[in-house]
Every structure is written in C-alpha cells, then in structure tokens.
C-alpha positions in Angstrom: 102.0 153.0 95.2 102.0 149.7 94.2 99.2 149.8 91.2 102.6 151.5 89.2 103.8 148.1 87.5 107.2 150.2 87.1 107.3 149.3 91.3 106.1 145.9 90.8 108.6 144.9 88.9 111.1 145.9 91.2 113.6 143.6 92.8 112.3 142.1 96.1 115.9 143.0 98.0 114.8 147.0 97.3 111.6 146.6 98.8 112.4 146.5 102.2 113.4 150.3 102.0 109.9 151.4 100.7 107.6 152.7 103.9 103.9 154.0 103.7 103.8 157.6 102.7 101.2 158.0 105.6 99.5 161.2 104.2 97.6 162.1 107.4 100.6 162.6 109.4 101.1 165.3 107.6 100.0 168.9 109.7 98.5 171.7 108.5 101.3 173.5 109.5 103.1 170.6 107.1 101.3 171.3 104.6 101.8 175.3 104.8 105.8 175.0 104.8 104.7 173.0 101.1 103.2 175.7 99.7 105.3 178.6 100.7 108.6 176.3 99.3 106.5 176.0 96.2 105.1 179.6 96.0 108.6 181.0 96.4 110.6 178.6 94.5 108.1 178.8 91.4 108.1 182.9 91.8 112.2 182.8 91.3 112.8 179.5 89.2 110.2 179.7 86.7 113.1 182.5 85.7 116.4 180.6 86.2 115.6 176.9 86.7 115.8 175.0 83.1 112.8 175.0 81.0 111.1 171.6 81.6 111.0 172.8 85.2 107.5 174.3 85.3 105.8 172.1 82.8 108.0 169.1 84.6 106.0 170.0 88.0 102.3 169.2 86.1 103.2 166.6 84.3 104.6 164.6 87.3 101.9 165.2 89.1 102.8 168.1 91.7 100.7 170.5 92.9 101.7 174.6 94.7 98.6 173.8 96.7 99.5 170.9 98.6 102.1 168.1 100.0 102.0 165.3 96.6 100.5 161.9 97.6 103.0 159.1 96.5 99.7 157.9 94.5 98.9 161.1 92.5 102.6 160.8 91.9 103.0 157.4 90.7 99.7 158.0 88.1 101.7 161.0 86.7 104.6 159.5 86.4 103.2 156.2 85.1 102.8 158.0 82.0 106.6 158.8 81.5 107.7 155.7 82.0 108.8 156.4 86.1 107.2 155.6 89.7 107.9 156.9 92.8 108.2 155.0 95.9 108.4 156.5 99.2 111.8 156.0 101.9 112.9 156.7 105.3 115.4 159.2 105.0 119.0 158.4 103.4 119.2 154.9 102.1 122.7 153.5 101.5 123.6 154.9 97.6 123.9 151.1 96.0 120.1 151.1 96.6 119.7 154.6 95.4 121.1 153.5 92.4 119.6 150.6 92.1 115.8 152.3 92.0 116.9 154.9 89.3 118.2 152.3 87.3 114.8 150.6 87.6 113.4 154.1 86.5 111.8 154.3 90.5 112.0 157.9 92.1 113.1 157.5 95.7 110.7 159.9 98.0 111.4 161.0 101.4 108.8 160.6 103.0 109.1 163.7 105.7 109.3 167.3 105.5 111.2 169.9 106.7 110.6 172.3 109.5 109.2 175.1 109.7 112.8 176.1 111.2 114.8 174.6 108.0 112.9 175.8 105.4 115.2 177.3 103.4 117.5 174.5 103.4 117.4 171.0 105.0 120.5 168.4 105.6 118.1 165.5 105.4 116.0 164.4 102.3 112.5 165.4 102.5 109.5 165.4 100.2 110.0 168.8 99.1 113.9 167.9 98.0 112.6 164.8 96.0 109.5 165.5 94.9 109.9 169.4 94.0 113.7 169.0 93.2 114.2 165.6 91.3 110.8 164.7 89.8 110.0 168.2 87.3 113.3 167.3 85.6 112.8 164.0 84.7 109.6 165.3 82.4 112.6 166.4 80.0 113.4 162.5 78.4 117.2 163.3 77.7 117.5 163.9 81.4 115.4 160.9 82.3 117.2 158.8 80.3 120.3 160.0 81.6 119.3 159.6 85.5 118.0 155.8 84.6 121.7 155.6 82.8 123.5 156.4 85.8 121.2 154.3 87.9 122.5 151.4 85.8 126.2 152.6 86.1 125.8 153.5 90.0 124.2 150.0 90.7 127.9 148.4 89.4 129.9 150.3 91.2 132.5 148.6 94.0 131.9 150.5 97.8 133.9 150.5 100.5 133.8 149.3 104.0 134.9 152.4 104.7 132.0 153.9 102.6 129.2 152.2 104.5 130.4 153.6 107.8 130.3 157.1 106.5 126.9 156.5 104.4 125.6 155.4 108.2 127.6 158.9 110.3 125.9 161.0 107.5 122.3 159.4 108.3 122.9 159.8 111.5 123.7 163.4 111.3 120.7 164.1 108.9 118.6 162.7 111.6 120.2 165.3 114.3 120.1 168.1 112.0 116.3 167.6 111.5 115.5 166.9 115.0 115.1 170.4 117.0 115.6 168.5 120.1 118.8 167.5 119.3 122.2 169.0 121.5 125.0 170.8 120.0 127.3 168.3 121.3 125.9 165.0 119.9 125.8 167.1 116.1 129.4 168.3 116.8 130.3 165.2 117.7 128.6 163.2 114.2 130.5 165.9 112.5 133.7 164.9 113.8 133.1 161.1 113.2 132.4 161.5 109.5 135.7 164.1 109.1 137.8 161.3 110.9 135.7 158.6 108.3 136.8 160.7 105.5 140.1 161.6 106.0 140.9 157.9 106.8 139.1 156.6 103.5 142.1 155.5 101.3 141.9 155.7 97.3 138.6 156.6 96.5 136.3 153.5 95.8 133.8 153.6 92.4 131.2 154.5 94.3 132.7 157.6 96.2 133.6 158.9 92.9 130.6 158.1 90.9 128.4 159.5 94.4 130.6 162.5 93.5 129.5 162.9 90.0 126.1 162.3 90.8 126.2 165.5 93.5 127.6 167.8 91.0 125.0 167.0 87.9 121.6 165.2 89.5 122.3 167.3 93.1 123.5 170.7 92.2 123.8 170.8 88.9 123.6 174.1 86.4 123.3 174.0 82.5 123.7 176.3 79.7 126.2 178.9 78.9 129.1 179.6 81.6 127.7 182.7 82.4 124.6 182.2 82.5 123.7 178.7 83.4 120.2 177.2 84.4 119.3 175.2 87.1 118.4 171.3 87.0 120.1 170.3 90.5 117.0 168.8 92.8 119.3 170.1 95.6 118.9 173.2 94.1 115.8 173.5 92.7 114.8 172.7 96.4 116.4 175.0 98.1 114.9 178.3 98.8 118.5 179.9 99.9 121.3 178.1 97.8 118.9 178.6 94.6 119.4 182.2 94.8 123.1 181.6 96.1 124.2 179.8 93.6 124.1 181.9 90.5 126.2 184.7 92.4 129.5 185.6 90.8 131.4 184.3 94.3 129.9 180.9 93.9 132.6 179.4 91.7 131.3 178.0 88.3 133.3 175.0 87.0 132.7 173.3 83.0 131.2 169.7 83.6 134.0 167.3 83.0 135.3 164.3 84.3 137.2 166.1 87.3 134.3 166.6 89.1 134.9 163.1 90.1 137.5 164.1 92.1 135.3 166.9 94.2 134.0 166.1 97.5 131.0 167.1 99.2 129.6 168.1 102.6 125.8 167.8 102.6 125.1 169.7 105.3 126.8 172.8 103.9 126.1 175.6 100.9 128.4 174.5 98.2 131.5 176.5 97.3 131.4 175.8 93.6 129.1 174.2 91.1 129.8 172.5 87.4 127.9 173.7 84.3 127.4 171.1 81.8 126.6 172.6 78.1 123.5 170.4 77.8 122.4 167.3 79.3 123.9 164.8 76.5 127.4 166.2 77.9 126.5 164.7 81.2 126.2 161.3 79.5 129.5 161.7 77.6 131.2 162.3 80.9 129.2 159.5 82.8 130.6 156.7 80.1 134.3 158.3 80.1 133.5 157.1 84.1 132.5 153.9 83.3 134.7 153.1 80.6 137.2 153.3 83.7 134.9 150.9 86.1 135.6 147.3 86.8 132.0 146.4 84.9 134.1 147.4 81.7 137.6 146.6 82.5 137.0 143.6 84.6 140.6 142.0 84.7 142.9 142.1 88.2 141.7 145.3 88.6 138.1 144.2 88.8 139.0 141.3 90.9 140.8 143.4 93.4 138.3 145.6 93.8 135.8 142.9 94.5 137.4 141.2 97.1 138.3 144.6 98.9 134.8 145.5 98.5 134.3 142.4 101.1 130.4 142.0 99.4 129.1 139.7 97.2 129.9 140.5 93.6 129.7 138.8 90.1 132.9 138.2 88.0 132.2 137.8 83.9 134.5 135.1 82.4 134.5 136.2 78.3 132.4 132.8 78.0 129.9 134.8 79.4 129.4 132.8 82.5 128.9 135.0 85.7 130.1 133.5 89.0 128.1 135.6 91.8 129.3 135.1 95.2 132.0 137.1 98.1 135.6 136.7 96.5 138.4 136.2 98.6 141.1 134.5 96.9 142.9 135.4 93.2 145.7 133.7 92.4 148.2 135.9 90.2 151.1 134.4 87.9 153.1 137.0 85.8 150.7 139.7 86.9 147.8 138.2 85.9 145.3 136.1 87.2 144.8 132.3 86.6 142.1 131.3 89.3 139.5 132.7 91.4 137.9 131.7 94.5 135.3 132.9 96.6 134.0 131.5 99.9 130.4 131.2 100.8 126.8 130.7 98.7 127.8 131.1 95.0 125.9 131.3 92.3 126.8 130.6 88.4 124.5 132.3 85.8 124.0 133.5 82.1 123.1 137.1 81.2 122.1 138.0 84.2 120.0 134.5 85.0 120.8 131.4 87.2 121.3 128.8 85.4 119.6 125.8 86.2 121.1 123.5 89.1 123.8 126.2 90.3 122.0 128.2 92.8 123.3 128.4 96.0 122.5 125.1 97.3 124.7 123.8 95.0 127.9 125.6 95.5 127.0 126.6 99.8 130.1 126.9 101.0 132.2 128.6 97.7 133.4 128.3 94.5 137.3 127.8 92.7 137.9 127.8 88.9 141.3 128.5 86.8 141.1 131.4 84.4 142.4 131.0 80.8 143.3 128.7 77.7 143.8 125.0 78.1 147.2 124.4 76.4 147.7 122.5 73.2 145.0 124.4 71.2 145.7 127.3 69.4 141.5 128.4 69.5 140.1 129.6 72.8 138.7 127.1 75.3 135.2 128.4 74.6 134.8 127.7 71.1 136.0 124.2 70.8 134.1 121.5 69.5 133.3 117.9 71.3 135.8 116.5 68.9 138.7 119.3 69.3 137.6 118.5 73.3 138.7 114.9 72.2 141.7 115.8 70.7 143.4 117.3 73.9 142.1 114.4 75.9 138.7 115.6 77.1 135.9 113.2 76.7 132.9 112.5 78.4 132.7 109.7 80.6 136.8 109.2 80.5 139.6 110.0 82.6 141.0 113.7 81.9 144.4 115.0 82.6 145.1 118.5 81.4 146.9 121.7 81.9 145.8 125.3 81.1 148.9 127.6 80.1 148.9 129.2 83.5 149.9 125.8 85.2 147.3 124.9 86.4 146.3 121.1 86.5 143.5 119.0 86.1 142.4 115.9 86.6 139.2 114.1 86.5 136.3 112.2 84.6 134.1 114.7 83.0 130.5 114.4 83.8 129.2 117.3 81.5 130.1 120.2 78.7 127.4 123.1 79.3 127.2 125.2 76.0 125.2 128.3 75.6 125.5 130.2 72.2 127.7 128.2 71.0 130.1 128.6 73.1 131.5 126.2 76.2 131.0 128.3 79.7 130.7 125.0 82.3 132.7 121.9 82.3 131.8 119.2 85.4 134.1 116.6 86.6 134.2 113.7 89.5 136.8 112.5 91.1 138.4 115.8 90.5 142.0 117.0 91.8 143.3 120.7 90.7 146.5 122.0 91.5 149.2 124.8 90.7 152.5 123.9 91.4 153.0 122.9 95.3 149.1 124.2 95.9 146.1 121.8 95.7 143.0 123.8 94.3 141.0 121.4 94.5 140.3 117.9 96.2 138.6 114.4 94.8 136.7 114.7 98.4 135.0 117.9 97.9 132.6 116.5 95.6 132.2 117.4 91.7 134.0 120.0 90.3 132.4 122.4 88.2 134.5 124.5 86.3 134.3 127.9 84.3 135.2 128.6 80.8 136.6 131.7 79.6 140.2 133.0 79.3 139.9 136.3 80.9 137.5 138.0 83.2 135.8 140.8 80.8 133.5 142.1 83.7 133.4 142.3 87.8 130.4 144.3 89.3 129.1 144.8 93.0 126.1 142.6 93.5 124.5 139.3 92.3 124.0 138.9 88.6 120.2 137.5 89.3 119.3 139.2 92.7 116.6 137.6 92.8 117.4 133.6 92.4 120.2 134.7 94.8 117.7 135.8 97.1 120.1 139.1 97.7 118.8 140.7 101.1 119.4 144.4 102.1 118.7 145.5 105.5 116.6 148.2 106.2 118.8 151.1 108.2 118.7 150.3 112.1 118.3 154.0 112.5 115.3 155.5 111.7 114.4 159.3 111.3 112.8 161.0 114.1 108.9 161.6 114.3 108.1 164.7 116.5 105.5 164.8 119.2 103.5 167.9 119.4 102.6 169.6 122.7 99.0 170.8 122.8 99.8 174.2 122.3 101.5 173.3 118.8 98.5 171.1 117.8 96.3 174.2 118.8 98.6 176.1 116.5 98.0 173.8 113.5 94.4 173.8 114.2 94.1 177.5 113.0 96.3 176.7 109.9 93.9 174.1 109.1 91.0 177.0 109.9 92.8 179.4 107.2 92.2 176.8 104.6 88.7 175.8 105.7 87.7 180.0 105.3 89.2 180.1 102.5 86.9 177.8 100.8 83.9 178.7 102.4 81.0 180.8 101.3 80.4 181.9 104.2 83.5 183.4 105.8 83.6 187.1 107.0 86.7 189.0 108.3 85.6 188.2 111.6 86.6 184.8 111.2 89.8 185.9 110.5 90.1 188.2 113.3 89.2 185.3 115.6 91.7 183.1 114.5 94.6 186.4 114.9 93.3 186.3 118.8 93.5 182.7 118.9 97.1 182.8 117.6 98.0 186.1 120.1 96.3 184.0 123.3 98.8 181.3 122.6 102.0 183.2 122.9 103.5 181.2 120.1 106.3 183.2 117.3 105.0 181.3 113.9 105.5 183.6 111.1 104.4 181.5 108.4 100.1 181.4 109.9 100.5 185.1 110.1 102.0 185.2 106.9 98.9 182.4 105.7 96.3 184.4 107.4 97.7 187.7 105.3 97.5 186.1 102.2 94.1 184.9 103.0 92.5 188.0 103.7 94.0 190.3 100.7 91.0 190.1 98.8 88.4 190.7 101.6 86.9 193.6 101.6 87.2 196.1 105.0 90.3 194.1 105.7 93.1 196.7 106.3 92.4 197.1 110.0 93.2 193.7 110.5 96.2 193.2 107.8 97.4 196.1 109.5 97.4 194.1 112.6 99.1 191.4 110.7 101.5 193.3 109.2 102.7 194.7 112.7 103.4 191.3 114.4 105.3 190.5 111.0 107.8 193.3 111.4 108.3 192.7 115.2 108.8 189.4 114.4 111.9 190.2 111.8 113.2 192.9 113.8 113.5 190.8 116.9 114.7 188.0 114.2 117.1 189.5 111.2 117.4 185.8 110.1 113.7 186.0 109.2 113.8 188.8 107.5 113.6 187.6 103.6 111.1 184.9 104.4 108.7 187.3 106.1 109.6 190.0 103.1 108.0 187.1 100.6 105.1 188.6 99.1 104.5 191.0 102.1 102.5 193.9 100.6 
C-alpha cells in the first residue's frame, strides 16, 4: 500500500486510520459474495450505471473474479493520479475528507455477509471498491471528488456532530454483526434520532456530509427521466440499484437544496438528485463554499470556530494564519477587534509554520487586535519602516499606539516580520494591551507578538501546517466486529474453496462435484450461494443434468421456504 507515493505523502495525523488489508482473512465464502455482487451488478449496470463505469472497473484495477488487494489497487490507481488505503469501518468525515482531498480512496476493509448482500449499513470493500473507485477513471469526476475533499477538509463540525458520527458507527457495527440483539440495534437507533433532533442549526459539515450523500453516495446523472448512475452507494447495491430508477423513487434536479436533505444510512432512500453532468456538481459544490467560513471568514468564521470547540486556523488579510482552539472574540459595533485562543498556538504563512512560532512558543495561547492602527490612512500591512516611524513605531523605542477599534498598545518593539511585502508580525517587550477597562495583555506574560491584518479573510477547522503542529487524530475506540466461525462454517467454506480448485483443474469429473453436493447435504447447512457456485460450475460438464437437476431442486426449496431469497437465487438460474 505504501509503495503508492500518493499515500506517502499523506499527512502523518491520517495515518493512524489506515489498517492492514489482511487478504487471507478473507473466506472462500468471502470471496463468493464478491463475485456474485460483481456478476449481478455488471449484468444490470453495464446498462444504467454511467459510462466510465465498466471501463472504470479495469482501469482501477478490479477484477468480477475476486476480492481487490489494496496493492493491485493502489498500482491501478497510481496511474490516475489516486491510491487507496484501507480503514476500519466508518472514520469520522473530517478525515474522509481529508484523504479525498489528498486524492487517497478510503477502503473498508471488510465485507458484507452473505445475509446483507444486497445492501449493507456499514462500509465494506464491495461499497468502496466496486462503488467509489470505477468512477473516479472519468477525470471530471475525479477532479471533482479531490475538490470536495479540499472543501470537506475546511468545514466547521459540531460537538454534537462527533457524537452522532460515533452512534452511527456504532450501529453499522450492530447491523453487520449477526449476533447482535434487536434491543441493543433499537436502542442505537433511538440514540442517534434523539442526537439528531437535538442538533441545532446545521454545522458546515452536516450540510456539506449532505451534499456529499446525494452526489458521491447516491447520485444519478443525465436527463430527468432518464438518469444514470454514479452513486458508489448505488452502484453497490444490488437492491437500491434497481430501486432507484422506479418512477416512486422521487427524482429531484441537483441544486444547492440538497444541502438541506438529511439522510439515514441504514435505510433505502426516498428520493435521489440528478445532476445534468458532473461539472454541475462543481458549480453547486462552490455556491456551498462561497457560503463557508474558509471564504467568508469575518464573525461569522470566528463564531463558528470557537463553537466548533477544536483547533482551527483564522486568516488575518496579511496572510498570517494563527492555528490554535479559539475561545475568546472580542466584538465592538458588531465586528470584531481581537481574538484569543487558549492553548498550543501556532502562527504560519500559506499553510507553513513560520520559523520560531510553533507551539513551544506560544504553549499556553495566543491574543492579537484585529484591524488598522489609527493615524494612517494605508492599511497596517503595507506600511513602510519609515511610515512605521511616523506613527511612533520604531525598533528598539518605546511605542504607544491605538488601532481604530480602541485598542491600546504599549511597548518596545523587538521585530517587524514581512513576507511579500507586506507586514504580518510585529514583537514587543515590556508589552501592556488594553481595551477600555480590560487589560489584553500584561508586561509579565512575556513578549508580545502581534498579528497584522485588518480583517479576518479566512477561518477553517484544523491546523494550517498539520504537520509542524503535530495534529493527532485518534483512531475510533470501537472497532468493527471480526466473526468466529464454528467448524461446521469453516467446513462450509472448504467446499467453496473446492468449487474453485475444480474449476481449474484438468482433471475434474462430475463426480467431484457430486461429492462436494453430499458434503454440503451431510452438513445440514441453508447456503444458497455454494449451490448456486457449484451450478454455475458444472453448466458446461458434460452428463451434468442429473446432478444440476439435484441442484436446482434444493434451490427452489430453498426460495419457497425463503420468499426473501427469491431474486438472488432467480440470478442466472437456468
């Protein structure tokens, strides 16, 4: 996974989500569900999926015939400018982001059961491997999932959004596990119904999540009435796929409402949007972020910051990013004159530290005014040492000014910092800042570094240099359930493994096959997926309709004793 320089470039706080694909885990039985998925999707969407779908499954490296290793993946998709990196499940959406906007491919790592293989609540290999990855072979798609990862990766979350990222996990889990009670799923239901009804205004990243369910999730696109599918949650889905081109799924034209559209994952969707092509879904993502506080930045920005209660990065229009948790804005006349923000801070340029003002230089927080010093008609930013002089600011003196918010200082600058020309740092000693009654700022806190820049032009989640501000994430504490097989089910899977073994030999006779149809009676086991394998197997043997016969028989009792089974058995059945 790692030979892909795509994931080596990646930051290091993301790589505590990627696990080991562990291919042998895998069953035979595993690898069976893969290629009936594949076999029946690819019979029905090569006709109503969109058209880099087929061609998209070669050329990112995944095969009908078997479960994709994260390797063969990574050496396809190395050569379209993507990787693939394989997770545990749901990870929390920020990081989602963050890998598409790094052009990585997040892969579950599991697959379904045999019991949810139409449709599965939690991500699996078939959903994100078969569902997002064909796509991206179309460039103005993939260009457009890498632009929301960059959009996504800004966006403000909730506290209230974590807890319901972490009930929906936790569900997914339940849902997948077969030994889970009704009570306990009813239950995680319940919790993230409460979670979302108690959720306040909408935070940037429930309604960007939102837009990213209706397009890169369950997205349709062409004509209104007859629209093609691109949604991996479609395009995975052996049930919705079919369900959602019916005329009593709702069809809605793509537009910026959809942000307003909730979701539940563990359900069939009621409607679906149609976007006209896929340079729509661009249009609509930057009408979004022309709304986001990475754009707007001003109290708006800084609000949503300090609600978000996790380190973010506010842009002063010097350029100079301050990176830390803000707590503290101080408003006069509705707008905003001086920030603070408590904890390890970091100051930075384009997106990089600057040297000396990492977080052991500013441990415990960070204060600076907002705005124009007074008495000079040219923003602060662009004035010269001697225009400096002229207001009373020189180096090595004695400074006493006031910006046209009121706010006061006074000190002995140490140091102008200038980059591009423009002023984005000032240090002082002996420093005292106040507004009105309230000191800012005290001659005992040490030196006094202060921002340049009249307004705030920018405020995203996250550090602006994740790296140099050695930005953790923790890995979910709950992690996905991995089933123990009885001996009777690892019996089972031997004779799937069998199937395949005959069907590559030279050698094989129908007796072979009849053996492993007694070996499957004597375990008194209902699997109708190896009696489906061991049908397809045989149909080109010859003297084989005694025993397809035999096949055939336990296929029907099966579905009549099972009506639920009846179009997965009906698959290719004569």
């Amino acid at each position: 996974m790692f030979n892909n320089p795509i994931i080596q470039k990646l930051p290091k706080h993301l790589l505590v989500y990627i696990v080991d694909q562990n291919y042998n885990k895998y069953t035979d039985r595993d690898q069976a569900v893969w290629r009936y998925v594949m076999k029946r999707n690819l019979d029905y969407l090569s006709k109503v999926a969109h058209s880099s779908y087929v061609s998209g499954l070669k050329k990112t490296g995944i095969s009908v015939d078997h479960i994709p290793s994260i390797d063969e993946m990574n050496e396809s998709l190395g050569k379209i400018g993507w990787a693939a990196a394989t997770v545990d499940g749901f990870i929390p959406p920020l990081a989602f982001m963050e890998f598409q906007k790094h052009n990585v491919l997040v892969i579950a790592a599991d697959i379904r059961s045999l019991n949810q293989i139409e449709y599965t609540p939690a991500p699996d290999i078939i959903h994100e491997a078969a569902g997002h990855a064909p796509i991206i072979a179309d460039p103005e798609y993939a260009e457009y999932l890498r632009y929301f990862g960059e959009v996504g990766s800004k966006a403000f979350s909730s506290k209230n959004d974590h807890q319901i990222y972490e009930a929906i996990r936790h569900l997914s889990i339940l849902k997948a596990n077969p030994y889970s009670l009704e009570e306990d799923i009813v239950e995680a239901e319940n919790l993230i119904e409460e979670l979302n009804s108690n959720g306040g205004i909408p935070s940037e990243m429930t309604l960007i999540r939102n837009l990213h369910w209706w397009t890169v999730e369950y997205g349709l696109v062409g004509s209104m009435d007859k629209p093609a599918i691109y949604g991996a949650g479609l395009l995975s889905s052996i049930g919705e796929s079919k369900n959602a081109l019916k005329y009593d799924v709702k069809k809605i034209l793509y537009s910026l409402d959809a942000m307003d559209y909730g979701f539940d994952i563990t359900k069939q969707q009621p409607q679906l949007f149609v976007t006209p092509d896929f340079k729509h879904l661009t249009t609509v993502l930057d009408e979004f972020a022309n709304q986001m506080a990475f754009r707007t930045g001003g109290l708006d920005g800084l609000m949503k910051a300090i609600e978000s209660g996790s380190t973010a990065t506010i842009e002063y229009s010097s350029g100079l990013q301050v990176s830390g948790t803000l707590t503290d804005v101080l408003i006069s006349e509705g707008r905003p004159i001086y920030i603070s923000t408590l904890g390890p801070t970091t100051l930075n340029y384009e997106n990089k530290l600057i040297e000396g003002e990492g977080k052991e230089s500013h441990p415990d927080g960070f204060g600076s005014p907002i705005g124009k010093i007074k008495g000079s008609l040219k923003p602060t930013r662009f004035l010269t040492d001697v225009e400096l002089g002229n207001l009373g600011i020189k180096k090595g003196k004695n400074c006493n000014f006031e910006f046209e918010s009121g706010v006061m200082v006074k000190g002995v600058l140490n140091r102008v910092v200038r980059k591009d020309d423009k002023i984005i740092l000032m240090t002082f000693y002996d420093c005292l800042v106040k507004h009105n009654r309230k000191t800012l700022f005290e001659p005992t806190w040490g030196h006094y570094d202060m921002a340049v820049g009249e307004s705030i032009v920018s405020v995203f989640a996250g550090p602006a240099d994740a790296d140099a501000f050695c930005h953790t994430h923790v890995s979910p504490a709950e992690k996905t359930i991995k089933i123990n097989y009885d001996e009777k089910s690892l019996k089972l899977f031997k004779l799937y493994n069998k199937i395949e073994e005959l069907k590559t030999s030279n050698n094989s006779s129908i007796g072979d096959y009849e053996q492993i149809l007694n070996d499957y009676s004597s375990l008194d086991i209902i699997d109708w997926l190896l009696l489906k394998e061991l049908l397809w197997a045989v149909e080109n043997i010859p003297e084989n309709s005694e025993l397809k016969d035999k096949i055939l028989t336990k296929l029907l009792n099966i579905k009549e004793k099972n009506p639920n089974l009846e179009n997965l058995i009906d698959f290719r059945l004569n």
